[in-house]
C-alpha positions as a Markdown table, in Angstrom:
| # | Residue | x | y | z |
|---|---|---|---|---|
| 1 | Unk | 62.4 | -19.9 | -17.9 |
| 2 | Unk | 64.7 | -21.8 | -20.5 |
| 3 | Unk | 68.6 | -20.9 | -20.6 |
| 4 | Unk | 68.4 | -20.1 | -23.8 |
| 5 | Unk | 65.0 | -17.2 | -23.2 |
| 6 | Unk | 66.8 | -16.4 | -20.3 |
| 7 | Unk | 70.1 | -15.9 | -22.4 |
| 8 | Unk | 68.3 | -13.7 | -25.0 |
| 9 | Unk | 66.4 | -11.5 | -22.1 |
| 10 | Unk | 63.1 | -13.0 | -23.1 |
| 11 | Unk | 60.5 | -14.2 | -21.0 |
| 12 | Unk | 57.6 | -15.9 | -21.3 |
| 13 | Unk | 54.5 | -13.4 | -21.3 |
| 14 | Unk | 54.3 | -9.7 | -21.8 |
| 15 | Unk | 55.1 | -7.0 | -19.0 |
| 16 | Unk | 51.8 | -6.6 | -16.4 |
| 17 | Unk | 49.2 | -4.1 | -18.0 |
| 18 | Unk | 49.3 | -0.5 | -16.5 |
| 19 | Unk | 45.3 | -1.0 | -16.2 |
| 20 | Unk | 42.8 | -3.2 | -14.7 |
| 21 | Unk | 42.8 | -5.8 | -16.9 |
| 22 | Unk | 38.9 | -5.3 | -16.7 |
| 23 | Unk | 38.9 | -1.4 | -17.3 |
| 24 | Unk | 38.2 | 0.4 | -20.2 |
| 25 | Unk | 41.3 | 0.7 | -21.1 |
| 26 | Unk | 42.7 | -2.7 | -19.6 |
| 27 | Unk | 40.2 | -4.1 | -22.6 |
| 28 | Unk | 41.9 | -2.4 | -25.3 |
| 29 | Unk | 45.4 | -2.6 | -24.2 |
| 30 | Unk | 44.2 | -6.8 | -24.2 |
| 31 | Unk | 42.7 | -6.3 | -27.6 |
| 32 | Unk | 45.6 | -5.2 | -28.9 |
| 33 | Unk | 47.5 | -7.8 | -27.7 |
| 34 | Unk | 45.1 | -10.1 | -28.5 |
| 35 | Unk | 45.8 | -9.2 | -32.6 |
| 36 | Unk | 49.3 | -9.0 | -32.1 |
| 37 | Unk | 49.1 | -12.8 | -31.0 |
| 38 | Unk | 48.8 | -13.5 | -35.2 |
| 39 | Unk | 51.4 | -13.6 | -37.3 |
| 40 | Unk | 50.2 | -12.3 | -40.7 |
| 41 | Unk | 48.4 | -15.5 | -42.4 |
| 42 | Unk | 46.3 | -15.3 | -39.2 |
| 43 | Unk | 45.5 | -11.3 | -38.7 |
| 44 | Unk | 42.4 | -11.0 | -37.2 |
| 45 | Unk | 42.2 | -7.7 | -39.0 |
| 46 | Unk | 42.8 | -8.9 | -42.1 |
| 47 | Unk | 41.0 | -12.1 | -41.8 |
| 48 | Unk | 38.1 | -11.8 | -45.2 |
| 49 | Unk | 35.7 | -14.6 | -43.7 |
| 50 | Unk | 36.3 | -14.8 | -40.1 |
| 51 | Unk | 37.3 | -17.9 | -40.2 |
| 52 | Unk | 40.3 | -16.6 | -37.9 |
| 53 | Unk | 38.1 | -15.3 | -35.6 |
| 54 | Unk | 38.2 | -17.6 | -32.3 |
| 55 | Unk | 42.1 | -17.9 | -32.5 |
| 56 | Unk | 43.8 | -16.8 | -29.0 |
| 57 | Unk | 40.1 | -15.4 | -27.4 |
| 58 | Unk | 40.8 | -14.8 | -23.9 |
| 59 | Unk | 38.3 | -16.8 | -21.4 |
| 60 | Unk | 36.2 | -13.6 | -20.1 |
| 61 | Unk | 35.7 | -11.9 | -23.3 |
| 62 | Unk | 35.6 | -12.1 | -26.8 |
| 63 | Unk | 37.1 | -10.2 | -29.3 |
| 64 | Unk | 35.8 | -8.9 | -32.8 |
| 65 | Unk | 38.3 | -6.6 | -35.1 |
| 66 | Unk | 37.5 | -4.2 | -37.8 |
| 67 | Unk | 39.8 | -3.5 | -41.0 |
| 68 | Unk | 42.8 | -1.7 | -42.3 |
| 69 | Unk | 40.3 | 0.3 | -44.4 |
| 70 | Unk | 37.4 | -0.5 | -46.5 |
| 71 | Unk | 34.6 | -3.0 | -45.5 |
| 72 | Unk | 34.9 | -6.9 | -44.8 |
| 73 | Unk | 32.0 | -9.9 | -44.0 |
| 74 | Unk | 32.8 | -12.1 | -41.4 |
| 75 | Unk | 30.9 | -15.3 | -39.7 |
| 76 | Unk | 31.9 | -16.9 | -36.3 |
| 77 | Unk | 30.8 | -19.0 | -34.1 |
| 78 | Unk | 31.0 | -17.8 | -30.5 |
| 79 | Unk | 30.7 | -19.3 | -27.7 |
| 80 | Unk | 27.8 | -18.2 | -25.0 |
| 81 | Unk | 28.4 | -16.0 | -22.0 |
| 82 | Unk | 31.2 | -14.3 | -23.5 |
| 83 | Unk | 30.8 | -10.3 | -23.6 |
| 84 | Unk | 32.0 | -8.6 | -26.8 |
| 85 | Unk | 34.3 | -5.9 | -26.9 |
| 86 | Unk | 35.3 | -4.3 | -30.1 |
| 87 | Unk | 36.2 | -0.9 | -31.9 |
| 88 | Unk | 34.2 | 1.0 | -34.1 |
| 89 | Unk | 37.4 | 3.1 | -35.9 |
| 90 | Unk | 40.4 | 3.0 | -33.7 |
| 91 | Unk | 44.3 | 3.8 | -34.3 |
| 92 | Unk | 47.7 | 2.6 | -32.4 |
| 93 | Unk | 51.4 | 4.0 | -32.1 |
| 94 | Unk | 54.4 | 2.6 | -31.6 |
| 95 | Unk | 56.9 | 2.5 | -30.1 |
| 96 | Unk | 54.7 | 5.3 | -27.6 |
| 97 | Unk | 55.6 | 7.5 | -24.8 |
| 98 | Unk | 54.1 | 8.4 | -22.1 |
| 99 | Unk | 51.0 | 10.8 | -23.4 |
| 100 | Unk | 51.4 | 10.0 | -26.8 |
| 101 | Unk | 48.3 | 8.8 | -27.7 |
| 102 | Unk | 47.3 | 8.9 | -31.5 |
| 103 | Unk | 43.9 | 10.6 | -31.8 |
| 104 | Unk | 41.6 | 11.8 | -34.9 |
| 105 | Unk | 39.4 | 14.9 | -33.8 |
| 106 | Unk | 37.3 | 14.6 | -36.8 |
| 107 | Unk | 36.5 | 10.7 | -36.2 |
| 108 | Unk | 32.7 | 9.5 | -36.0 |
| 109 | Unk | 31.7 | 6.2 | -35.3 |
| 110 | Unk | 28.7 | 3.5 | -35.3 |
| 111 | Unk | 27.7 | 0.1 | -34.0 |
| 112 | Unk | 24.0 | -1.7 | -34.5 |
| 113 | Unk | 23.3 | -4.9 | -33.6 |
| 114 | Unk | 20.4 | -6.2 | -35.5 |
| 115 | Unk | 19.7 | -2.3 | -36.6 |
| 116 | Unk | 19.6 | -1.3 | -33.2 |
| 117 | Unk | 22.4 | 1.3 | -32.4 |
| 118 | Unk | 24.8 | 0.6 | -29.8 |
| 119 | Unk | 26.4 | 3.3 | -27.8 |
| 120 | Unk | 30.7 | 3.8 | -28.4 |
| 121 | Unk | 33.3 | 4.7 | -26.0 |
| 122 | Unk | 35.8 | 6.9 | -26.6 |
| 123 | Unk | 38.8 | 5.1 | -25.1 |
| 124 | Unk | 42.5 | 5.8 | -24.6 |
| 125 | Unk | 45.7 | 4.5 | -23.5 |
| 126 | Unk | 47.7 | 7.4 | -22.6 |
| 127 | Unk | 50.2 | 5.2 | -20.4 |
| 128 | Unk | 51.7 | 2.9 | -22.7 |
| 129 | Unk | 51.2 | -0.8 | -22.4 |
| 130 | Unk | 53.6 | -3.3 | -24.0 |
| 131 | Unk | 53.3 | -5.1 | -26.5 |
| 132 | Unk | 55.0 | -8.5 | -27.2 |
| 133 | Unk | 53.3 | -10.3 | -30.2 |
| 134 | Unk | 54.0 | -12.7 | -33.0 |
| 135 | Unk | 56.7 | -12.2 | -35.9 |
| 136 | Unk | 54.9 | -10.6 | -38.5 |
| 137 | Unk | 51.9 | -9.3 | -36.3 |
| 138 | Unk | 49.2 | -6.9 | -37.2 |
| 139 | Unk | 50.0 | -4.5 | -34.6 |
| 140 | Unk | 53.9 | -3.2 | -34.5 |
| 141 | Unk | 55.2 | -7.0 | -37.3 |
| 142 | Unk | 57.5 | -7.1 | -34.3 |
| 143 | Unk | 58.3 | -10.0 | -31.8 |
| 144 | Unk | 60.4 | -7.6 | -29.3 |
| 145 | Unk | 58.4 | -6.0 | -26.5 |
| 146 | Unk | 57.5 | -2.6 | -27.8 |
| 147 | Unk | 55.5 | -0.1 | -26.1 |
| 148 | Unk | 52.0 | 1.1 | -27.7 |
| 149 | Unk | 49.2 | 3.4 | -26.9 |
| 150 | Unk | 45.9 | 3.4 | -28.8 |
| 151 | Unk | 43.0 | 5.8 | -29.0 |
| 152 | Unk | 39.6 | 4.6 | -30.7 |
| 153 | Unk | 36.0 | 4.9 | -30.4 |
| 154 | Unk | 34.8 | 1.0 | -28.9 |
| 155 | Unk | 31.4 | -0.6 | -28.0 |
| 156 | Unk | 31.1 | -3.4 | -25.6 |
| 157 | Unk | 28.1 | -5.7 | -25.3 |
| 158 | Unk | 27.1 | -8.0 | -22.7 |
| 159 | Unk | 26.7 | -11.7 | -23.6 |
| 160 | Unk | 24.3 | -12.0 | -26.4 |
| 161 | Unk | 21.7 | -15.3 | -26.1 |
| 162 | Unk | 21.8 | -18.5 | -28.0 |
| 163 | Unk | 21.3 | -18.0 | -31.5 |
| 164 | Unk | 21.9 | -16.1 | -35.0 |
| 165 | Unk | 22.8 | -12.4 | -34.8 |
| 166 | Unk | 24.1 | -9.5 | -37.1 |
| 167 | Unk | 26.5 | -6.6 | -35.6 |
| 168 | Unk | 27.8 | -4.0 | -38.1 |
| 169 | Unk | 30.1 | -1.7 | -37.0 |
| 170 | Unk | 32.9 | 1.1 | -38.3 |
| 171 | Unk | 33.8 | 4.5 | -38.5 |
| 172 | Unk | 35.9 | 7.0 | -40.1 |
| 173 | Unk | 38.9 | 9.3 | -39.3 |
| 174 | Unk | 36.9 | 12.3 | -40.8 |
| 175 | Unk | 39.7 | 13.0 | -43.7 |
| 176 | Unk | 38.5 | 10.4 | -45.7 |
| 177 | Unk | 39.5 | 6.7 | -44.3 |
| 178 | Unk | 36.7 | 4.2 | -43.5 |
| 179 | Unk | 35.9 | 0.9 | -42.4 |
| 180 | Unk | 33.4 | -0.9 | -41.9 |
| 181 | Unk | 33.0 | -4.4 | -40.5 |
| 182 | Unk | 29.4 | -7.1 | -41.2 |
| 183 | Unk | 29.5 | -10.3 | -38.5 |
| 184 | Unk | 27.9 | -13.0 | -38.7 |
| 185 | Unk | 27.6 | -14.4 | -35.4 |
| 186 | Unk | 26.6 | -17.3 | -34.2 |
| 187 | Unk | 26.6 | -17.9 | -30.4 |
| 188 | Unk | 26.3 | -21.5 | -29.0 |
């Protein structure tokens, strides 16, 4: 570590995850972090083409992201062998305490990929996980570790094969707020 992070009380990466990084909840705790990695010109969330889409993917799975509300078109290129992990509708707080896990009763869900529906998981993080992302970021706009929890319904796919393929995927929180996302994807 620098003198000068060590100064400040920074340090390099964020704080071990209280999951397996593999787990249900270990994947959206990661996804999380993984759109908290972009400062605002690079949201994944708010990214209108998806031409922000490969930026920061971890090596063992790849993420897609949704919207702040309303529906978006996005292409990508992904690479193959790469499961998908993604969520349908899904909602964060911050800074969270233990049990404080934001949740919509009413919300409903889908996910098809080439009109075939795909099954959601209702997933969340009821031990709070911190999160340390870019200035600006899409998650809590802070750079200081901060400490989130998130609820969502999420749909995971195993590697999909060479080739073209369409997902669509959203939700609502039953009250009326929607999104809805249209990839594009392009696996190589």
């Amino acid at each position: 570590m620098s003198p000068l992070r060590s100064l400040f009380g920074r340090v390099s990466g964020p704080a071990p995850l209280p999951f397996a990084p593999t787990s249900p909840e270990g994947l959206v705790a990661r996804w999380v972090r993984w759109v908290a990695t972009h400062g605002s010109a690079k949201n994944p969330v708010r990214d209108a083409t998806g031409e922000h889409a490969g930026h920061h993917q971890p090596d063992d799975v790849w993420f897609l992201a949704g919207s702040y509300g309303g529906s978006v078109t996005r292409r990508c290129a992904l690479p193959a062998g790469r499961p998908l992990f993604f969520p349908a509708f899904n909602m964060w707080r911050y800074p969270a305490r233990a049990g404080e896990v934001p949740m919509a009763s009413r919300a409903t869900g889908h996910a098809q990929l080439a009109g075939v529906p795909l099954p959601l998981a209702t997933i969340g993080t009821p031990t709070p996980f911190e999160v340390r992302g870019a200035l600006g970021n899409g998650v809590t706009s802070s750079s200081r570790p901060t400490p989130v929890t998130c609820w969502g319904l999420w749909a995971s796919l195993p590697p999909l094969a060479s080739g073209a393929h369409e997902l669509t995927f959203g939700g609502t929180d039953g009250d009326g707020f929607w999104v809805r996302a249209e990839y594009r994807l392009v696996v190589h």
